[in-house]
C-alpha positions as CSV (number, residue, x, y, z in Angstrom):
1,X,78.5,28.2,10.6
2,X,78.7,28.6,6.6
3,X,75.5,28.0,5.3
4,X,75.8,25.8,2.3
5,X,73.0,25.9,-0.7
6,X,71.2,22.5,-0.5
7,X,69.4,22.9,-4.2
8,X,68.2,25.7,-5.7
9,X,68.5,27.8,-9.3
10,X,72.4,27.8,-9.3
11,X,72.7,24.1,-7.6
12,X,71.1,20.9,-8.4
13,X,69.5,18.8,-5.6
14,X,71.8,15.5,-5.0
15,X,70.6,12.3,-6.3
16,X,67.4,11.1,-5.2
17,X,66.9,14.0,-3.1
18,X,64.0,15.8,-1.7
19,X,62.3,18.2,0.2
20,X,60.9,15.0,2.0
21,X,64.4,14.7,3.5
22,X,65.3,18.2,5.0
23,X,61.5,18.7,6.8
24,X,58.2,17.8,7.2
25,X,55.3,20.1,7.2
26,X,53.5,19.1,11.3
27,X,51.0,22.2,10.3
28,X,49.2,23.2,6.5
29,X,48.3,26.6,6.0
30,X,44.8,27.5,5.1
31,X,44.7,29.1,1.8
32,X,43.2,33.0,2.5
33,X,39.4,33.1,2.5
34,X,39.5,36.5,1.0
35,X,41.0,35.1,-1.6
36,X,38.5,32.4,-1.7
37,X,35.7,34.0,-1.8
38,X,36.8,36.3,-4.7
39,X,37.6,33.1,-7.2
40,X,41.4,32.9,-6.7
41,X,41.7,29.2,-5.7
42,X,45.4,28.7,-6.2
43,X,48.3,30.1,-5.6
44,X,52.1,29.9,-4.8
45,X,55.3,31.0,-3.5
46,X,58.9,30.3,-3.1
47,X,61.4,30.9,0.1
48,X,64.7,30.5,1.2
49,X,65.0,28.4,4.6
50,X,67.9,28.4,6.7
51,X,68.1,25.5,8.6
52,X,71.4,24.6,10.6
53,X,73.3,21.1,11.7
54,X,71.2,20.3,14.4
55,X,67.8,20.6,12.1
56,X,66.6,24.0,13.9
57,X,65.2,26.4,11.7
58,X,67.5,29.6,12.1
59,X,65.5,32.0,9.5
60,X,63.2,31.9,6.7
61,X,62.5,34.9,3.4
62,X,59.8,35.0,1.4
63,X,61.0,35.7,-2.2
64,X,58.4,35.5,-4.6
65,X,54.7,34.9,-4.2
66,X,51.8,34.9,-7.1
67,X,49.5,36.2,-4.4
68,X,50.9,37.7,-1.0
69,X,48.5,36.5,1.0
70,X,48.7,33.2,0.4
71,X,52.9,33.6,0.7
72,X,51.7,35.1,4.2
73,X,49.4,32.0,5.1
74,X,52.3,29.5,3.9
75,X,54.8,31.8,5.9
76,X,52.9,31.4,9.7
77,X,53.2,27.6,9.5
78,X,56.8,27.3,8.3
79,X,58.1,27.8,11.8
80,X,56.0,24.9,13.1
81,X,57.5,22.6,10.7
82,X,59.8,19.5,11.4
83,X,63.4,20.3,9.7
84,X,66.5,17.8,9.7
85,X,69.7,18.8,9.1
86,X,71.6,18.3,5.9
87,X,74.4,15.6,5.4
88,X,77.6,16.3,3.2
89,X,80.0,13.9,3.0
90,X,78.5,12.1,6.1
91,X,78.9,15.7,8.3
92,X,76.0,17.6,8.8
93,X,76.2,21.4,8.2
94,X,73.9,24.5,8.0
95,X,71.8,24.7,4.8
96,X,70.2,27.0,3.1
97,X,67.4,25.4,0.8
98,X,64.8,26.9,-1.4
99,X,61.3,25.6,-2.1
100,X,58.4,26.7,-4.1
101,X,54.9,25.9,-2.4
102,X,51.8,25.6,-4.2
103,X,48.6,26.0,-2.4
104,X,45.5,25.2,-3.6
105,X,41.7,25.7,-2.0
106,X,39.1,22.6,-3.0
107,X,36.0,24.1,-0.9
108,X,38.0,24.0,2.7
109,X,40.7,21.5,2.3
110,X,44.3,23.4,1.5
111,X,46.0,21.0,-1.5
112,X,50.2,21.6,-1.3
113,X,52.8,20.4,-3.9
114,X,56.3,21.3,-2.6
115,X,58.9,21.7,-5.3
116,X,62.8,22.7,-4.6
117,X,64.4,23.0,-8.0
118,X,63.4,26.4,-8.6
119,X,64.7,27.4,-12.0
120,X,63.2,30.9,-12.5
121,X,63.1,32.5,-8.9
122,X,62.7,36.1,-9.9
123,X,60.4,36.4,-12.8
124,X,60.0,39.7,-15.0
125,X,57.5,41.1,-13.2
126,X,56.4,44.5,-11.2
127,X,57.3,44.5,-7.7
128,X,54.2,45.5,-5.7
129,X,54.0,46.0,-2.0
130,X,51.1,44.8,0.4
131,X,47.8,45.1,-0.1
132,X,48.0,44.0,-3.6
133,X,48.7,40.9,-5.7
134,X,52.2,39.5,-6.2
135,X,55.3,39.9,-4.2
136,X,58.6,38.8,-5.1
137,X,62.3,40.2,-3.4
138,X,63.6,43.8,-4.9
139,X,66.9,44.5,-6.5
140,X,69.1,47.1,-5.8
141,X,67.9,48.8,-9.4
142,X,64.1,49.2,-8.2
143,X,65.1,51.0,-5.0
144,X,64.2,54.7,-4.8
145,X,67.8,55.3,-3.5
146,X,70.8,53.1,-2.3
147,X,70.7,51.5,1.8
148,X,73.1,53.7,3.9
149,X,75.2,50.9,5.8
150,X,74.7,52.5,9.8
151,X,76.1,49.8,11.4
152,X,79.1,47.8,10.8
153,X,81.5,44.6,12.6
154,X,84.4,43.7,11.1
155,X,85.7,40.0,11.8
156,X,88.9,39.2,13.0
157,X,92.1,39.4,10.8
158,X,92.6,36.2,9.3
159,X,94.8,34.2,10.6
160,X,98.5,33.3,9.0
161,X,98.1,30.7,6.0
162,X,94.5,31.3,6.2
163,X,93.8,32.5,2.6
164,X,96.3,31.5,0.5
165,X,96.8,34.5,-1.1
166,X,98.2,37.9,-0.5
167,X,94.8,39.1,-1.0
168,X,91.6,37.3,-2.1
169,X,87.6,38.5,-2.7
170,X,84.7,36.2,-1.5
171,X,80.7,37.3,-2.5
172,X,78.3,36.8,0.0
173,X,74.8,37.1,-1.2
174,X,72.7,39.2,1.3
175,X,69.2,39.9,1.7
176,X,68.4,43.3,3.6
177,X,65.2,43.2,4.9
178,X,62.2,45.8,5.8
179,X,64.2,46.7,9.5
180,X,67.6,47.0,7.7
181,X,68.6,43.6,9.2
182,X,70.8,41.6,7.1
183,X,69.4,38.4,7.0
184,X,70.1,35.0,5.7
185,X,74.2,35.9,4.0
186,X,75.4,33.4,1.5
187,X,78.8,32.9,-0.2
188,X,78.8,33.4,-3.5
189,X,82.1,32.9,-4.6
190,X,84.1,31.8,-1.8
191,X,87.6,33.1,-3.4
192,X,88.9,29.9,-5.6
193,X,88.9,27.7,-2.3
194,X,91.9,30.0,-1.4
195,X,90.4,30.9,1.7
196,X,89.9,28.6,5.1
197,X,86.1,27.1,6.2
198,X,86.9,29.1,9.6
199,X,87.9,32.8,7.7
200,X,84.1,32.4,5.9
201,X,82.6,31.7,9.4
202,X,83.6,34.7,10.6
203,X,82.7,36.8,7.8
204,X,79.6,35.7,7.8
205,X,79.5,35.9,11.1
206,X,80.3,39.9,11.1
207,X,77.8,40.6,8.4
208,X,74.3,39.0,10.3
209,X,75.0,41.7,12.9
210,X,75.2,44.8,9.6
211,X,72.7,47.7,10.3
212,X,71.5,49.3,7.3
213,X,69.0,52.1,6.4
214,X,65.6,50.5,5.7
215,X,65.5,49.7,1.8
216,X,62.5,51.4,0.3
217,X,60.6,52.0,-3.2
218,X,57.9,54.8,-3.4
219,X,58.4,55.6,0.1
220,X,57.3,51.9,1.2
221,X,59.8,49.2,3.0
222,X,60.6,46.3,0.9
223,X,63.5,43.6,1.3
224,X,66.1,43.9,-1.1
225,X,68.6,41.1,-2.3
226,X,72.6,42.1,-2.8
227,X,76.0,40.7,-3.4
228,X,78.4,42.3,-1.1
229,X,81.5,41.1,-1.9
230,X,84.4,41.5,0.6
231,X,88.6,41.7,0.3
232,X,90.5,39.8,2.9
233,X,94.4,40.4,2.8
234,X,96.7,38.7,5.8
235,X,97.2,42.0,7.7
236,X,93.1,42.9,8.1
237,X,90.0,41.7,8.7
238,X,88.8,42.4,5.0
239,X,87.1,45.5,3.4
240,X,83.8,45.5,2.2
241,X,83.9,46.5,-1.3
C-alpha cells in the first residue's frame, strides 16, 4: 500500500494530465457567508488527498488556506467527491495528489478553479490558528516544544535479499495531526531503489498506527509536517532515527 505522489511541488503531473482524471467534484462547497458579508469574496486552499487503487478516498489534509473558513467549507464536500484511481504503467496504485482550490462568491453561486501543480505550498507566512485568517501546516521549528512519540509498531524484519544493502535509510514524510495521529506517511527517499516495494509497505504500514503527543504552538493544537527517516539492516525491523 505505498502511496505514490501523483503531481505536486517536487513531481510534475504526467502528460496531459489532470485533476479531471483522478476525481470529480458530485458536491461544491458554498463559500462562508461570514465571509461574504464582510467583503471577502474569494479565497483558496491547497490539500493533500490520499486516494488508493480502487479510487476510495483513504484520507485528506488541509495544508494551506488564504482564509480558514473557506479551507473548512472546501474540506466538508471533499469526502463526497467521485475519486478514480491512478494508473502507472498500466497498474493502478495508491496516490497521494495535491490540489489548490479556488473558491469564489458571485452573489450565491460558489465559482471553483482546481489547480494541482502547486509550486509554492508553504508560503512565508505566520501560522495562525482558528478563529483567524490564514492557515497553512506547521513545521517542527514553530512548535512550542518537540512531539513525544507515546506509541510505537515496529514492522517486521525484512526479509533476506530484501534491501540490498547491509543497511539502508528511507524518509517518509509524515504529517502529525491535532490528536497526535500520524496521518497520510510518504516516502521521501526510498533508499536508492535498494529496498523491496513490499519492505516500504510495511513501514509505512507500522507508522499510520504511531501515537504521538499532540503538537502544539502557544498552547493551541496544530498539525505539524516531519521527515522521519528510518534505518533498516537485514537482522531488524529498522530504527527510527
Amino acid at each position: 500500500m505505498v502511496f505514490v505522489a501523483a503531481c505536486g511541488a517536487e513531481t510534475d503531473p504526467p502528460e496531459k494530465s489532470s485533476w479531471r482524471d483522478r476525481f470529480e467534484m458530485t458536491e461544491l462547497p458554498v463559500f462562508p457567508p461570514g465571509l461574504a458579508t464582510s467583503g471577502v469574496t474569494a479565497g483558496s486552499a491547497s490539500f493533500l488527498l490520499l486516494v488508493n487503487a480502487n479510487g476510495e478516498l483513504e484520507d485528506f489534509v488541509m495544508l494551506e488556506a488564504s482564509h480558514l473558513d473557506v479551507g473548512e467549507a472546501i474540506a466538508r464536500v471533499i469526502p463526497e467527491w467521485k475519486f478514480f484511481a491512478t494508473e502507472v504503467d498500466g497498474q493502478r496504485v495508491n496516490a497521494a495528489s495535491r490540489i489548490e482550490v479556488n473558491l469564489r462568491s458571485s452573489g450565491s453561486v460558489a465559482l471553483l478553479a482546481v489547480s494541482d501543480d502547486v509550486q509554492n505550498l508553504f508560503p512565508q507566512r505566520k501560522l495562525v490558528g482558528r478563529g483567524q485568517s490564514t492557515y497553512r501546516v506547521a513545521s517542527l521549528t514553530e512548535l512550542d516544544y518537540m512531539p513525544e512519540l507515546i506509541s510505537a509498531v515496529q514492522p517486521p524484519p525484512p526479509p533476506p535479499g530484501s534491501i540490498g544493502a547491509p543497511s539502508v535509510t528511507v524518509v517518509f514524510q509524515i504529517f502529525i495531526d491535532e490528536n497526535g495521529l500520524v496521518r497520510i506517511p510518504l516516502i521521501q527517499d526510498a533508499g536508492n531503489g535498494k529496498v523491496d516495494l513490499q519492505v516500504l509497505e510495511t513501514v509505512q504500514h507500522a507508522l499510520m498506527q504511531w501515537r504521538f503527543t499532540p503538537p502544539v504552538i502557544e498552547g493551541q493544537p496544530v498539525m505539524v509536517r516531519v521527515q522521519q527517516p528510518f534505518r533498516l539492516t537485514a537482522t531488524n525491523a529498522g530504527q527510527a532515527d
